[in-house]
C-alpha positions, -999 to 999 in steps of 0.1 A, spaced: 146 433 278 153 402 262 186 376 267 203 392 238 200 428 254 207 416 283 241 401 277 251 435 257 240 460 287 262 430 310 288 430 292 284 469 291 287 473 329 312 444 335 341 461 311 333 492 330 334 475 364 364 450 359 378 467 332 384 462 293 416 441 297 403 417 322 373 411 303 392 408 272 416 384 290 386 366 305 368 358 269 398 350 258 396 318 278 360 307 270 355 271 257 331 251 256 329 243 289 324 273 307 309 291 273 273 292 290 285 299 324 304 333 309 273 340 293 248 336 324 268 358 346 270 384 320 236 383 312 220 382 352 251 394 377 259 425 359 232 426 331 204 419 353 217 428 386 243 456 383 223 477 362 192 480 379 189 516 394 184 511 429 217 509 440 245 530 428 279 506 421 294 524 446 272 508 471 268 477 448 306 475 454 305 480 488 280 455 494 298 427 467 339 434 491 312 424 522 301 390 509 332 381 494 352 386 527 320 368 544 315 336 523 360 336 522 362 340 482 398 353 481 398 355 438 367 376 438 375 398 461 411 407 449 391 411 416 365 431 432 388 455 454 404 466 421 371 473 402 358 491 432 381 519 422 363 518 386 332 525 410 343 551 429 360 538 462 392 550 480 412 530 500 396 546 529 366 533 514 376 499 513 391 503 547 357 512 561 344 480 544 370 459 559 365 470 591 327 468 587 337 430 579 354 425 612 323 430 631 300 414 613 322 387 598 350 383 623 384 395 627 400 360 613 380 368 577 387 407 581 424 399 588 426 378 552 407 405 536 434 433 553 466 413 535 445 408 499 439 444 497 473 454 504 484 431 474 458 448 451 468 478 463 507 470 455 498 459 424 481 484 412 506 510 423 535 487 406 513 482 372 507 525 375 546 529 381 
């Protein structure tokens, strides 16, 4: 697979992941500045990595909530908790996650991700309502 395909099976997965308005919103703001950063995670996170077929993206979302509540990346993993839905999580799901998190991450980190999933979760019930 070359770059080109690459980028188009990427860009593929990501609006299926994060959804066709916030990848529409998020090329919306490419310059030239952050052009060829757009372009490398589309091509290797989600063209490269998401789409191999070892791991479901169930799992791969699991695994992605787990390192964003580990290495304390609030943005991504707002942004991930609503994609995970896209993949196939619950809140129960995420729950299990987040409590995973708390052993292995400590409460403190599990405790952030707690309240940022609650706001997804409002969110998404006000945007539904």
């Amino acid at each position: 697979m070359d770059d080109t395909d690459r980028y188009k099976a990427g860009m593929q997965v990501r609006r299926a992941v994060l959804g066709e308005a916030h990848v529409d919103r998020s090329l919306t703001k490419i310059n030239p500045f952050n052009e060829e950063f757009q372009n490398l995670i589309t091509r290797y996170a989600w063209g490269e990595i998401w789409t191999r077929p070892g791991l479901d993206r169930k799992t791969r979302s699991c695994m992605t909530l787990s390192m964003m509540i580990a290495l304390n990346r609030p943005d991504e993993f707002k942004l991930h908790v609503k994609a995970a839905f896209n993949n196939g999580l619950t809140r129960e799901d995420i729950k299990e996650v987040i409590l995973q998190a708390a052993i292995y991450c400590g409460v403190p980190a599990a405790n952030s991700a707690v309240h940022l999933a609650e706001e997804v979760f409002a969110q998404m019930e006000k945007d539904a309502g």
